[in-house]
C-alpha positions in Angstrom: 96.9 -70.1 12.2 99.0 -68.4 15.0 97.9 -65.0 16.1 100.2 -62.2 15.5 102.0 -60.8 18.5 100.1 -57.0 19.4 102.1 -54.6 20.3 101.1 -50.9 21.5 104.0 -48.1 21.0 104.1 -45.5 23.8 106.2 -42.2 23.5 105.6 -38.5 22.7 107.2 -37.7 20.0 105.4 -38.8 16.9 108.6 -39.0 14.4 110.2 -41.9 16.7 107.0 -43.5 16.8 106.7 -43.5 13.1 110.3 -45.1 13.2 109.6 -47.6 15.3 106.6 -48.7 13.3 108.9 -48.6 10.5 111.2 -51.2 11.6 108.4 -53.5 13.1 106.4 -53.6 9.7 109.7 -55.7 8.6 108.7 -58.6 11.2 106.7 -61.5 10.1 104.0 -62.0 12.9 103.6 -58.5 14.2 100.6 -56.4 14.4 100.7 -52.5 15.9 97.5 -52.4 17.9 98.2 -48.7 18.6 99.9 -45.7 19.7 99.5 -43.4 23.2 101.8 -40.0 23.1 101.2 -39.5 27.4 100.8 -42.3 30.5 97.3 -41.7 30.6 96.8 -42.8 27.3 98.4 -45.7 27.3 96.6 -47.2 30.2 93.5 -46.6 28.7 94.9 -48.4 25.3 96.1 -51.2 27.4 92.6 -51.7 28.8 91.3 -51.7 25.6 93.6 -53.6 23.2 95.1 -55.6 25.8 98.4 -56.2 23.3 101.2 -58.6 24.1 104.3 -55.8 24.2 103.8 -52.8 24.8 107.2 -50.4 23.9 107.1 -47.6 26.9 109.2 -44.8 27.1 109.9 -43.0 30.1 110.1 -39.4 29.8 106.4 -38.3 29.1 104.4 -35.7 29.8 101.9 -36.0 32.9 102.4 -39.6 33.9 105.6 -41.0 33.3 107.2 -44.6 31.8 107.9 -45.9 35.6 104.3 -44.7 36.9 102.8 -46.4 34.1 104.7 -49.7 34.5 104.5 -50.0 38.6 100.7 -49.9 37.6 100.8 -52.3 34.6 102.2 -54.8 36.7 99.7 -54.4 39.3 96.8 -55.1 36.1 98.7 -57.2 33.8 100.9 -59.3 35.3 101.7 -61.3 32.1 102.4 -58.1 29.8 105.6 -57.8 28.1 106.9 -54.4 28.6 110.3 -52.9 27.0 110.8 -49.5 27.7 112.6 -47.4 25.4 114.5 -44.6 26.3 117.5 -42.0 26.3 118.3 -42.1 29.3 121.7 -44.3 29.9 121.5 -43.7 33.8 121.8 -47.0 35.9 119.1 -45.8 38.1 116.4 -45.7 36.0 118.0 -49.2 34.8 117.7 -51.0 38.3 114.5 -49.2 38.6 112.5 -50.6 35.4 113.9 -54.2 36.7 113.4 -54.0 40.0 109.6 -52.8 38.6 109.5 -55.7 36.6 110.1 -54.3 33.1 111.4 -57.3 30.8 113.6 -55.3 28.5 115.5 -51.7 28.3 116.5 -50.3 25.1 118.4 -47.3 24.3 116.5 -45.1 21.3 120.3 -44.8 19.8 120.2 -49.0 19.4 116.6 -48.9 18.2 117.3 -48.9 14.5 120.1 -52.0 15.0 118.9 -53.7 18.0 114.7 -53.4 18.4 114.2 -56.5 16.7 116.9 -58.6 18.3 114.9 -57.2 21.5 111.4 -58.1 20.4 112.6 -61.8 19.7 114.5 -61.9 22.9 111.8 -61.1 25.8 108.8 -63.4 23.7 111.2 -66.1 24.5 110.9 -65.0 28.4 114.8 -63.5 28.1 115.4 -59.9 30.0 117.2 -57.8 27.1 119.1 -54.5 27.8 121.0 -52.5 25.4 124.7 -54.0 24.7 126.4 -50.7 26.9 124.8 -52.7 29.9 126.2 -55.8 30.0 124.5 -58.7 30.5 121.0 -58.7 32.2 121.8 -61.5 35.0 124.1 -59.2 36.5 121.7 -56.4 36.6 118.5 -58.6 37.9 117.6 -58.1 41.5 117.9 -60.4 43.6 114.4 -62.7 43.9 114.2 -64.0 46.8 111.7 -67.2 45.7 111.0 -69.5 48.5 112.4 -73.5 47.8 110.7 -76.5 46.6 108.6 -77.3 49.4 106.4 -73.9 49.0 104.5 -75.6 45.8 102.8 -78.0 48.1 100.8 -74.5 48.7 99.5 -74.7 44.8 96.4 -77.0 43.7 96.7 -79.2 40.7 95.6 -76.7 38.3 98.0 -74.1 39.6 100.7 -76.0 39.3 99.2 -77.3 35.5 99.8 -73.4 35.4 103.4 -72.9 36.1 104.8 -75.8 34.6 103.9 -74.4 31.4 104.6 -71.0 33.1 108.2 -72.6 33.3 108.2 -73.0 29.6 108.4 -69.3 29.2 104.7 -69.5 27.9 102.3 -66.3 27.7 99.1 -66.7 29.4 97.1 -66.6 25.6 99.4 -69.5 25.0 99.1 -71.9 28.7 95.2 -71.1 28.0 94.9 -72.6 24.3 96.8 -75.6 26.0 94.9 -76.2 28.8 91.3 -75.1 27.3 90.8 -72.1 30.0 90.1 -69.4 29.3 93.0 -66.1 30.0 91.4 -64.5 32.4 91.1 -67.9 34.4 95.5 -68.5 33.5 96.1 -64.9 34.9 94.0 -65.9 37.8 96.0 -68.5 38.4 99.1 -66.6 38.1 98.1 -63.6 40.8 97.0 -67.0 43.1 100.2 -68.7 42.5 102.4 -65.1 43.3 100.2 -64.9 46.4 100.8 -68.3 47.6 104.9 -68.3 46.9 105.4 -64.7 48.1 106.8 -63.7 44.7 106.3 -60.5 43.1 106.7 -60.0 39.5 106.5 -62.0 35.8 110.2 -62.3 35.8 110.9 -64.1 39.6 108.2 -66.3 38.9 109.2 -67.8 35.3 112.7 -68.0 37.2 111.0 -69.6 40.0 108.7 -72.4 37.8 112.2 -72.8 35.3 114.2 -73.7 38.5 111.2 -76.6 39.7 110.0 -77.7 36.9 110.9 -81.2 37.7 109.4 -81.1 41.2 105.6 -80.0 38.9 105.7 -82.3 37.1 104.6 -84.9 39.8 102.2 -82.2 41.4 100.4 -81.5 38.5 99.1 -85.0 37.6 97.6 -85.4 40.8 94.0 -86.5 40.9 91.7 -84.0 40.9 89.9 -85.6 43.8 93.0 -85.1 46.1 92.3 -81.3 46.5 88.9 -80.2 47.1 89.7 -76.8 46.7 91.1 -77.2 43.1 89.5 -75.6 40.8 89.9 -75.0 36.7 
């Protein structure tokens, strides 16, 4: 049986909280692992729980949304994170992505568009609220080195980000490959390293782009690299 998708809810005010659990109890395959009201909090829930999304807003008391997610991504480089807020300035926009949030959602679109949203990013897609546009034309630019930068990778790295290329979650690549997930997000802060790519979003770009050129690299014998390891 498929594990449910976890998701922990960050934002200070419990009465949107309590609506956003509202409309997630309506999808099939969700489970709310939690709530945090403060940055602080939520970093420790993270720790804890670990969940799959977590929904972040950014005006908080003490630590705000874009202190929290500049040091998610710098912990959990495959976490999904969708920050919900009022605020319709483009700066805090450009911001989050730059930051490498994976979604931006107005609280007035929650109750029409949060579950459009939650669909979208676990298929690896950046969603913003409609008044934005479209996300490619808000996505800074990654500056991913070519082709000829995977030769950097061992076989199991590149194993790695051909499912990576798949738009696959690290719980996912490490049921396929029987590893375990802390060995896949290994892999993944190795293979960042290696290409000089920062961020979950410009290296699923990066695998997406090459996925024919892994294919080769990844069923080389094991014997050819004496550094690989699983």
């Amino acid at each position: 049986m498929k594990q449910p998708t976890t998701i922990l809810i960050v934002d200070d005010h419990p009465i949107f909280r309590r609506g956003v659990c509202a409309i997630l109890d309506k999808m099939e395959g969700i489970k709310i692992v939690g709530e945090a009201e403060n940055g602080e909090s939520a970093l420790a829930q993270l720790r804890l729980s670990r969940p799959d999304i977590v929904l972040l807003d950014l005006a908080m008391p003490g630590m705000d949304g874009l202190s929290v997610l500049k040091t998610v991504r710098a912990e959990f480089s495959d976490l999904i994170v969708v920050i919900i807020t009022s605020y319709k300035d483009n700066v805090y926009l450009k911001n989050a992505l730059k930051m490498g949030a994976n979604g931006f959602l107005l609280k007035d679109d929650a109750g029409e568009n949060l579950i459009d949203c939650i669909h979208r990013v676990l298929l690896g897609e950046i969603y913003l609220s409609p008044i934005f546009g479209k996300p490619e034309a808000r996505l800074p630019p990654s500056g991913a080195p070519g082709a000829e930068h995977l030769f950097k990778l061992t076989r199991s790295e590149c194993k790695v980000l051909k499912l990576v290329a798949r738009y696959m979650t690290s719980k996912e690549i490490a049921e396929a490959l029987n590893i375990s997930h802390r060995t896949v997000q290994n892999h993944r802060c190795h293979i960042s390293r290696k290409l000089g790519i920062k961020g979950i979003h410009q290296l699923a770009s990066f695998a997406h782009q090459h996925q024919e050129q892994l294919t080769p690299l990844s069923a080389i014998p094991a014997t050819t690299n004496s550094k690989d390891k699983k």
